[in-house]
N, C-alpha and C positions, 0 to 999 in steps of 0.2 A: 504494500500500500504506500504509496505517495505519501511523503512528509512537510510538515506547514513550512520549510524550509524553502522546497521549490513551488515556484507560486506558476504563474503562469505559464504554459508550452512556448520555449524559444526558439525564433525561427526570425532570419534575416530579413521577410518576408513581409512582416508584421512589427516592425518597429514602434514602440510606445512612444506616446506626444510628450511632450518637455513637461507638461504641465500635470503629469500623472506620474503616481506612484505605487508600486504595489502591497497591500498588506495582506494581513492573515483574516482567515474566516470563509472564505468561499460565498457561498449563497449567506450565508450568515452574516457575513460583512457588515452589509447596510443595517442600520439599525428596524426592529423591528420583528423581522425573520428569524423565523424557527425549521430546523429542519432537521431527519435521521433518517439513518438508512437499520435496515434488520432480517437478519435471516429467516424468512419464511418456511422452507423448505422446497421451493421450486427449485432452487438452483442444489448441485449436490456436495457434499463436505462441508454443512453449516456455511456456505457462502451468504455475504452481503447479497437481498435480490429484492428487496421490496423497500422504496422511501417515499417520505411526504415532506414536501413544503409548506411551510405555508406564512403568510402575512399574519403579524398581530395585531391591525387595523384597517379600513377599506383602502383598496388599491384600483388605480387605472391597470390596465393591463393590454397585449401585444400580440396577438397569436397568427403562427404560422403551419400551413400544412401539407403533407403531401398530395401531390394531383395525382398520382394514382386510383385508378380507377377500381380498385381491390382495396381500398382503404380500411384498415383494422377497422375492429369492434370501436376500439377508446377514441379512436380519430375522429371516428362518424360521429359519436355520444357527443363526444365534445364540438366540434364543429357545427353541429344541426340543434344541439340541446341545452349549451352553458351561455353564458352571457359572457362572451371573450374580450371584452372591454370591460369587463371588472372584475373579473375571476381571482380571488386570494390565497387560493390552495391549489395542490397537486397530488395526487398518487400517481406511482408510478410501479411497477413490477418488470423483473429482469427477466429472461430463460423461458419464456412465453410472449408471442405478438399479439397474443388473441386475433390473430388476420384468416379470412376466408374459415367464418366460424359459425357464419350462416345465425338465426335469430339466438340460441343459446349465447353465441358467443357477446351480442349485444347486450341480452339479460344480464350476462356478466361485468359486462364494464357497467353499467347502472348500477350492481351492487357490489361495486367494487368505490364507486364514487358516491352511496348512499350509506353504507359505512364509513367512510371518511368523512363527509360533510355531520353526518349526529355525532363522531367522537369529537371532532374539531367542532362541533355547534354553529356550522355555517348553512347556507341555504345552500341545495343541491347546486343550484347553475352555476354556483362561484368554485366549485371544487370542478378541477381537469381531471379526466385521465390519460393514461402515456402508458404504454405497455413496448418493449421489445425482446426478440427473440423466435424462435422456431414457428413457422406458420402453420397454420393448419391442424394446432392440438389444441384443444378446450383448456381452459384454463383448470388448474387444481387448486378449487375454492375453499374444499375443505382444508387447506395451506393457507391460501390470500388471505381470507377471513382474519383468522387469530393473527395474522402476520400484520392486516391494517387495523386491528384492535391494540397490536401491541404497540407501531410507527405513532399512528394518529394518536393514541392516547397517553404517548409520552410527549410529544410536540405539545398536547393542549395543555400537558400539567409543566411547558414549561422547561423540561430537561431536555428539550431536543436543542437550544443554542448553542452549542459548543459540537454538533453532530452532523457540519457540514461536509467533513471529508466522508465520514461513512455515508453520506447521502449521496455523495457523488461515484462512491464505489458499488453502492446496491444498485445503481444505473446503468450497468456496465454489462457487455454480453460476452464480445472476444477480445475486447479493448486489452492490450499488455499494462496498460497504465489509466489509472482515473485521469481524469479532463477538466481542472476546475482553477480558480484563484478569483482574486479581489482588488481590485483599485480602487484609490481613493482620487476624485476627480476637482483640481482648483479652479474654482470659477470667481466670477468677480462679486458675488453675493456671498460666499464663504463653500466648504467643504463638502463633497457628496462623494458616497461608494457606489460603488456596480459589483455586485457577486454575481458567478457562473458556477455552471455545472454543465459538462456535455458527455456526450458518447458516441461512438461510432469509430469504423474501420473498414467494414466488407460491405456490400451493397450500398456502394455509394456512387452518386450522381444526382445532379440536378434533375427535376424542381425542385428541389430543395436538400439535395443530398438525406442518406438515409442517415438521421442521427437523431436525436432526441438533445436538447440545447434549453436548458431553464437558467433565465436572467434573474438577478432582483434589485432595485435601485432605490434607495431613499429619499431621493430628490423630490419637490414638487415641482411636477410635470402633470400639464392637465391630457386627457383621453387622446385628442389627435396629436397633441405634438410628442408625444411616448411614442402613440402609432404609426408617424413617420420617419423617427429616429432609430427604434427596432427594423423597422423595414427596409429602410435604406442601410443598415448592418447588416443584414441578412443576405440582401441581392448581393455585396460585395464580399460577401464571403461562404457560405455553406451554398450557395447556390454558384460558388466560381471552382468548386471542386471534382473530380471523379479519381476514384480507385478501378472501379470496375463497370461502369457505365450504366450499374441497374438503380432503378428508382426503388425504396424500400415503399412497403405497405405501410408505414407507421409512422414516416418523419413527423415530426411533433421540434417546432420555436415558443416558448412561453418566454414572456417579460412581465415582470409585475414590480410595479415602483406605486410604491406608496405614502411619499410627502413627509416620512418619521423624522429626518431630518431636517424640516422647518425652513430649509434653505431651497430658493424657489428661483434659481438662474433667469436671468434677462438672455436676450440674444445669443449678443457673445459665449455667457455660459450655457447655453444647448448646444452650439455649435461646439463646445468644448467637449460635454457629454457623449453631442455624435461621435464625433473624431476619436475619442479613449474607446466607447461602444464596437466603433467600428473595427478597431485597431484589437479590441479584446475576442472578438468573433473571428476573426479572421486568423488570429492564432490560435485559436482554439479549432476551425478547417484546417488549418493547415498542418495542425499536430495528428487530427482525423486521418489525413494525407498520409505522416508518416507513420500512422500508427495500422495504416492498409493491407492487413494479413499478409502476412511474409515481405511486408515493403521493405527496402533496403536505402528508397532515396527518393524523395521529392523532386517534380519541375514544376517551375514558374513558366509557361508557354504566353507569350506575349505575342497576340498576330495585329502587323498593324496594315494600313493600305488597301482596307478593302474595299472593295464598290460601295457595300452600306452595314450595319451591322449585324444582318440579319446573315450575310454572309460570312462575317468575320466570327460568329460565333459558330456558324455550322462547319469553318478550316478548324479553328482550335476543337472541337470539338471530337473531329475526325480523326484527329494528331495523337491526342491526349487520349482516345481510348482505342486507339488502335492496338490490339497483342501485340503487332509487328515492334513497333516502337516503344512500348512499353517494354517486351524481352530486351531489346536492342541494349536499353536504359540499364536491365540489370547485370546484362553482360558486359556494362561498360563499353560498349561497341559504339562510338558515332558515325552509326550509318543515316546518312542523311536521305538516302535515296527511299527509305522505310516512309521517312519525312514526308520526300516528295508527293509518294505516292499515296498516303493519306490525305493530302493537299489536292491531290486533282481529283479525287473517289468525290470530294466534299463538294468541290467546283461544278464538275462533269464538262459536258461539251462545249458550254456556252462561256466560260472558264478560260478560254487560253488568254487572254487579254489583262488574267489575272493572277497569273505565276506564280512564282515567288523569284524574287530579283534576289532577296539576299535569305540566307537561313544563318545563324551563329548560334553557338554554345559559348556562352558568358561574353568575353571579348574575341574571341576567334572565330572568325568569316570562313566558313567553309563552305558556301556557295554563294558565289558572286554572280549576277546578270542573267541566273535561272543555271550557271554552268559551274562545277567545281572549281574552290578557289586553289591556287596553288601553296600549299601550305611548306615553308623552311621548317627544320629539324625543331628549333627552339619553339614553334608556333602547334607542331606535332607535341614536345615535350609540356606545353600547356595544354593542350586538349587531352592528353592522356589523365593529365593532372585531374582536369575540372569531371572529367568522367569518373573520380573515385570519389567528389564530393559530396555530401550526405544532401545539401541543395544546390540545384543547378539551374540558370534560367535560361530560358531557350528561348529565341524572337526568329518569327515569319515576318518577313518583311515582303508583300505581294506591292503589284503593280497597280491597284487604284487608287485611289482620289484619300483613301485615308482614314477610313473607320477600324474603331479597333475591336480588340476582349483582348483577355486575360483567364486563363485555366491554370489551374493547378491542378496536379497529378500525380501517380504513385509508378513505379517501374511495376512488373507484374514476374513472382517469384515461382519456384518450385513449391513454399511452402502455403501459399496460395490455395495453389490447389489442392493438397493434403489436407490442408482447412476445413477446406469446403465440400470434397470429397465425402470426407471422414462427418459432416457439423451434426447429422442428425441420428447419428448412433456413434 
């Protein structure tokens, strides 16, 4: 387990703003918030699998979901049935999606989140639920049950503030490492925190990458301006990532900021808020990235030049989950040609006008005007380098007018697939 030591996932990628610093607490951070994680018995060896959050007073709140069309039990309950602009609470259980679980599995998230809501004494629509893991098994209630009587009913007497690490490890499925920390954010009206908790590794890709992501902030921010500052975190990060290009049944964004902190930023301090927001999502993708079942190494894929954007995200998109290129990535090979050819599948026919003029791995140009560059021994002796790097950034530079994206993505391992093979026995 992760100690309050390392606080956020680092990555060069996600650079923190000047005006932010990290402390201890997690989701707990911000004043207000109570939260534990506990071994229910779904997952096996007394593992962390079942947590709740939740606010100690009313809250705005942020939610995001997956577009999958197979959307878990808890996705749909919560999406069609909570009040997602003011929700205070959360359960959540690990080692179970409750996904494609047909009306039982519905019944289930309901009384998974109607036991939560009478132990914590909240009205049902303010309580989420969040489930992930194996699809297509019914949930085992006679487990959830005593396991949300025991979560919920330590949070409501109080002992769950100091149970943000275990919260963020009962959230976890294959993750090698919990996904959490806290910043405290300087604004020009005085001091506010942001706590996190995330998870995810395998089934990941936009709309919204497959991960489950609970914020909490102190700040007083009223209903829309939380909901545009969560969201515009969001698109810039869990939705600029893939490991494996599948969308999960269950992705699940919560934010809940709830004013405990008295301090109520003007302008400048929202934009401050966003910018720390942004910057703490985005490391927390991007640890998702390296934390990608058997991943060995992150890329930054920057396509710029494109006719419009609509194009610039269907190249990066081609690149970044191509197998070709992703093996290439863990073989350490810069075959650019994997590249190419990812690049024109995306383009097709109508495409030749939109090339790629240049391809690089960090500072070194290995195709130049659509044709290889010619590379000296020293310029070899840095590509081999940058190829053993744990991050790499990769930029397409095509022939249009100039639209860009940005993808982040994981190389694809032997252990991968063993993973995955092996997940459900």
């Amino acid at each position: 387990m992760k100690g309050w030591s390392e606080m956020l996932p680092r990555s060069r990628f996600a650079p923190l703003p000047p005006f932010v610093r990290e402390v201890a607490g997690g989701v707990t951070s911000p004043k207000g918030f109570l939260a534990v994680g506990v071994a229910s018995g779904v997952k096996k060896r007394a593992k962390l699998d079942l947590g709740v959050l939740m606010s100690e007073r009313p809250c705005v709140s942020a939610a995001t979901f997956t577009s999958n069309a197979a959307a878990a039990a808890p996705v749909r309950l919560t999406r069609e049935t909570a009040d997602c602009g003011h929700l205070r609470a959360v359960v959540v259980n690990a080692g179970n999606a409750n996904a494609c679980t047909g009306k039982q599995g519905l019944a289930d998230a309901a009384r998974m989140r109607l036991l939560a809501a009478d132990r914590l004494r909240l009205p049902v629509e303010q309580v989420a639920v969040a489930s992930t893991g194996l699809i297509g098994v019914h949930l085992p209630m006679d487990k959830i049950e005593p396991g949300i009587a025991a979560a919920a009913g330590a949070v409501a007497g109080g002992s769950g503030a100091a149970s943000a690490e275990a919260f963020a490890t009962a959230i976890r499925t294959t993750d090698k490492h919990a996904k959490y920390g806290a910043l405290e954010v300087e604004t020009g009206e005085g001091a506010v925190r942001l706590g996190f908790a995330a998870k995810g590794c395998g089934m990941i890709s936009p709309n919204m990458a497959t991960m489950l992501c609970f914020v909490t902030c102190d700040a007083v921010v009223g209903e829309s301006a939380w909901t545009d500052l969560m969201r515009a975190a969001v698109v810039g990060s869990f939705n600029r990532i893939t490991v494996d290009g599948q969308e999960s049944t269950n992705d699940m964004v919560l934010g809940f900021c709830n004013g405990a902190s008295g301090v109520a930023p003007g302008d400048e301090g929202l934009s401050r808020l966003g910018e720390a927001l942004q910057a703490a999502l985005l490391s927390l993708a991007v640890s998702i990235v390296a934390d990608g079942e058997g991943s060995t190494r992150t890329m930054r894929l920057s396509v710029t030049g494109a006719s419009d954007t609509t194009r610039a995200e269907a190249v990066a998109r081609a690149v970044a989950n191509s197998p070709l290129v992703k093996t290439a990535f863990y073989g350490r090979d810069a075959n650019w040609g994997r590249i190419m050819q990812a690049i024109g599948q995306a383009l097709g026919r109508d495409g030749h006008q939109a090339l790629p003029a240049r391809i690089a791995y960090e500072d070194v140009v290995i195709v130049e005007k659509g044709q290889p560059a010619a590379l000296d021994a020293v310029q070899q002796g840095r590509l081999a380098e940058i190829m053993h790097q744990p991050e790499i950034d990769l930029t397409v530079a095509l022939n249009g007018p100039g639209a860009v994206s940005t993808v982040y993505f994981s190389d694809l391992t032997h252990d991968y697939v063993t993973l995955n093979a092996e997940y459900s026995t």
